[in-house]
C-alpha positions, -999 to 999 in steps of 0.1 A, spaced: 452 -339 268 440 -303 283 449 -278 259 455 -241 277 448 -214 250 483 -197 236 469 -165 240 465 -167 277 498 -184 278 518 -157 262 497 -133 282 510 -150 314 542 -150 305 543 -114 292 536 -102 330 564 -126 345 591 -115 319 589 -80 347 607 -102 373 645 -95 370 661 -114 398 665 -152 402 654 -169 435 687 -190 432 717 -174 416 753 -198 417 784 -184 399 808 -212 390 833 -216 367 833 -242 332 858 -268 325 876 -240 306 881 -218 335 854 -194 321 831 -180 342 788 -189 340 757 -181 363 733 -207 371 699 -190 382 672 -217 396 641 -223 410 637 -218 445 627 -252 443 640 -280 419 613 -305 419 624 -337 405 596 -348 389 599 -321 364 620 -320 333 634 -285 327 640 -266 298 676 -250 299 676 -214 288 706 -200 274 713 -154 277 737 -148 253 752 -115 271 766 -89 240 799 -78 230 824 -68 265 796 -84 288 793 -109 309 771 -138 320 758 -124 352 718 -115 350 720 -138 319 711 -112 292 684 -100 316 668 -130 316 675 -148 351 641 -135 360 625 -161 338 630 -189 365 603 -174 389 575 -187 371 586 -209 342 598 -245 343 637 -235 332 669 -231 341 691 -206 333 723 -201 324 743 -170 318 776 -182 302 810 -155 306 822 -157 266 856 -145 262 854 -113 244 878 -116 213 852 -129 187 833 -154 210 797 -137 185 815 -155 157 817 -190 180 857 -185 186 877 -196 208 857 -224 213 830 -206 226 801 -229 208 820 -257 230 819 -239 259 775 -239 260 777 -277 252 800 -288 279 781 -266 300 749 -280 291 761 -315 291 772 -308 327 739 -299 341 722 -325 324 744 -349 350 729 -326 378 696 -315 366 668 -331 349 666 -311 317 654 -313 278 674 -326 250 674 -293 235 676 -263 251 664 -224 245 690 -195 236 682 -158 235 705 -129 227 706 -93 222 732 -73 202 767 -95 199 748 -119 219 724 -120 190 756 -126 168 762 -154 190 725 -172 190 716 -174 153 750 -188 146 750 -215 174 717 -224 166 724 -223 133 756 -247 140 739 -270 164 701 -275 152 704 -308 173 711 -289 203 678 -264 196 642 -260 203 644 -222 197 666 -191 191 653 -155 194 681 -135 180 675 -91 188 695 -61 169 726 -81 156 755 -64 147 766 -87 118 745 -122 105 754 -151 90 747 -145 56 776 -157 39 798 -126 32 810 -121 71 834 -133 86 838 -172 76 811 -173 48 782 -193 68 749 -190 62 711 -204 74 716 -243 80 691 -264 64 695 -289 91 683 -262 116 644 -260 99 636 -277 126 647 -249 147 618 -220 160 637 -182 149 625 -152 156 647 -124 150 645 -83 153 659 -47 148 649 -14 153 641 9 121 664 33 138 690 10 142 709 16 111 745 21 117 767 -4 110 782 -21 143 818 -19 135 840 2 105 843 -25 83 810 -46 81 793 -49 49 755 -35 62 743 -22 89 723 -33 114 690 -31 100 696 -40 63 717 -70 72 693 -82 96 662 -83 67 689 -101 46 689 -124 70 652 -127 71 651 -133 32 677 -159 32 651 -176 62 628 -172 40 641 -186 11 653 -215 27 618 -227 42 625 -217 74 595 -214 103 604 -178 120 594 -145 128 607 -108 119 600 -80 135 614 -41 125 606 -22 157 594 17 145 610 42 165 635 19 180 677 23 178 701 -3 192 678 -13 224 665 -47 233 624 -33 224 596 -45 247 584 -60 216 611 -81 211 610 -94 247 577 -106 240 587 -121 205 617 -141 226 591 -153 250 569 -163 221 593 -181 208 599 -200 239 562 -210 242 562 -222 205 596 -240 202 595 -257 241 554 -259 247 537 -260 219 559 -278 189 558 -309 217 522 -305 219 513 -307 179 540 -334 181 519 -357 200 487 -343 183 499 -350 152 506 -389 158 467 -385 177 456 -374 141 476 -404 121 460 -429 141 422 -411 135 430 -415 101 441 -449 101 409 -456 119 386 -438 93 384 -410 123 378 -386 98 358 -362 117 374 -362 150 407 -354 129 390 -326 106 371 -313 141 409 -311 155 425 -294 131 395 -266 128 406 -258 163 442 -251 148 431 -233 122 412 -209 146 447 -203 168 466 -199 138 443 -171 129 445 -154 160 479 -154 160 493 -149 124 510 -120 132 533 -139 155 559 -173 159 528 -190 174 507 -185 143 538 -192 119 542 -227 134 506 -235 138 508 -228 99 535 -251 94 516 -277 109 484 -278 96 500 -274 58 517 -310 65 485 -324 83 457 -310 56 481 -324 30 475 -360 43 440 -353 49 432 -340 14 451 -366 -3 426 -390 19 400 -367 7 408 -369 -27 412 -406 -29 375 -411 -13 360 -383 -37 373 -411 -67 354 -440 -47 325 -413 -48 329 -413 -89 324 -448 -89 296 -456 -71 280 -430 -97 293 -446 -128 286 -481 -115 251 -478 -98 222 -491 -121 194 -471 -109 186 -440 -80 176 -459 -51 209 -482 -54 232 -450 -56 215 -433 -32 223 -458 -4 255 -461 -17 262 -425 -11 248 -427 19 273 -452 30 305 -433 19 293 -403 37 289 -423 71 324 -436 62 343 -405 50 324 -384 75 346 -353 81 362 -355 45 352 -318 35 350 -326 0 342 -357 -2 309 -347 19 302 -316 -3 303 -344 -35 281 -366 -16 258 -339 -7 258 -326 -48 252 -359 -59 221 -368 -34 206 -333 -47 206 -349 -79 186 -378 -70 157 -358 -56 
């Protein structure tokens, strides 16, 4: 498998998030009589499985544009959809509004070749909208990027929810300006800002894999920053979560087959994108991964360091041990400390 580096992924995307009109735009209506925009490619090619992105629009909108993000069809293998939510409450999912995304989504997977799970972005109310639907629906989910809410489910507003532990599974990045303090309505508990890094903590606490960002300078505006942060988090939670997926069941079998170094010699190059992007979603979830992998590698490693112990206790004399050693290291090549005790031990026999 051909890995492309995430940094010149994101990069690319970055310059095609300027695009703001679809090639294909259809307006219909849902099953509900509510009204949605479908923007696609100018060219569905049906060899291609799709990933459907959802705009959330914010409070007294409308689906048209999709929360500014029809654009992202030009280049990207999506389709989006910019659903009309009825206005009285639809951030809190009322009025059926959750219901109204999944019978939309269940339609065009009857007409378009799409992803089990698809991709929702929102900004504002549609931010309200995002975290809780996500939140609701981890099944449904690769990714939520959720920008500048005006209230967040963390238990105290309006119904009492809070983060789903089912949803882990789910890629969140969320965001506020630092200038975006007011409260969004007379009666909310916080404002924007401090209920937004409640939020964060509750994520947090609950062993979520996301990203915050607090946008200096910034009031109630959908930041550049947090347009790249959404399209982060669509490369992480639809491109590269598959990837380490299938990388990951690569490394078992390495394992299996004493593949030691080709699965060490993997995850190195990991450990190198993680680094490049720890200040980002990309790096949070590289992170993730490589704690769960280097935990079966280490308890590998840990088990062969004992073997190591007793071909010392058990060898009668130098020249025994010493091809004895020699053996495990062939064996347990890749083994980081298990090869450092090997090396110790042969040091001692010179």
């Amino acid at each position: 498998m051909k890995t492309i580096p995430f940094h010149l992924i994101t990069a690319v995307l970055a310059v095609q998030l300027v695009h703001t009109t679809a090639a294909k735009e259809i307006q219909g209506k849902c099953d509900m009589g509510r009204d949605y925009w479908l923007y696609l490619p100018d060219r569905i090619d049906p060899g291609k499985t799709y990933t459907l992105v959802v705009g959330a629009h914010g409070a007294r909108g409308k689906g048209k544009g999709a929360a500014g993000h029809a654009g992202w069809v030009k280049d990207h293998d999506v389709i989006v959809l910019g659903p009309s939510y009825p206005h009285n409450g639809f951030q809190y999912l009322y009025q059926d509004s959750d219901k109204q995304t999944i019978e939309l989504f269940k339609k065009l997977k009857k007409e378009y070749r799409l992803h089990d799970k698809l991709f929702i972005v929102g900004f504002s109310g549609g931010s309200q909208y995002a975290h809780r639907f996500a939140m609701k629906y981890p099944g449904l989910v690769s990714g939520c990027a959720a920008h500048s809410g005006g209230t967040w489910a963390t238990g105290d507003y309006p119904r009492g929810e809070s983060p789903n532990p089912k949803a882990r599974g789910v890629v969140f990045v969320i965001s506020c300006g630092e200038n975006d303090t007011k409260k969004s309505f007379k009666q909310a508990p916080l404002g924007r800002l401090e209920w937004a890094k409640r939020y964060e903590k509750m994520l947090d606490e609950g062993g979520f894999v996301y990203d915050a960002k607090w946008w200096p300078g910034v009031g109630h505006s959908y930041a550049n920053g947090a347009r790249q942060q959404s399209v982060d988090c669509f490369v992480a939670s639809t491109r590269l979560l598959p990837e380490l997926e299938e990388e990951a069941d690569q490394i078992g079998k390495l394992l299996k087959a004493n593949g030691f170094d080709d699965a060490w010699s993997l995850l190195r190059k990991r450990k190198h994108e993680a680094r490049v992007h720890e200040q980002r979603i990309i790096g949070r979830v590289l992170d993730r991964y490589l704690e769960s992998q280097l935990s079966a590698i280490k308890s590998i490693d840990r088990w062969a360091q004992h073997q190591v112990k007793l071909a010392v206790r058990d060898s009668e004399d130098p020249q025994t041990l010493s091809g004895a050693l020699r053996r495990l290291r062939s064996a347990y090549k890749g083994l980081p400390g298990t090869t450092e005790s090997i090396v110790t031990e042969l040091a001692k026999l010179e």
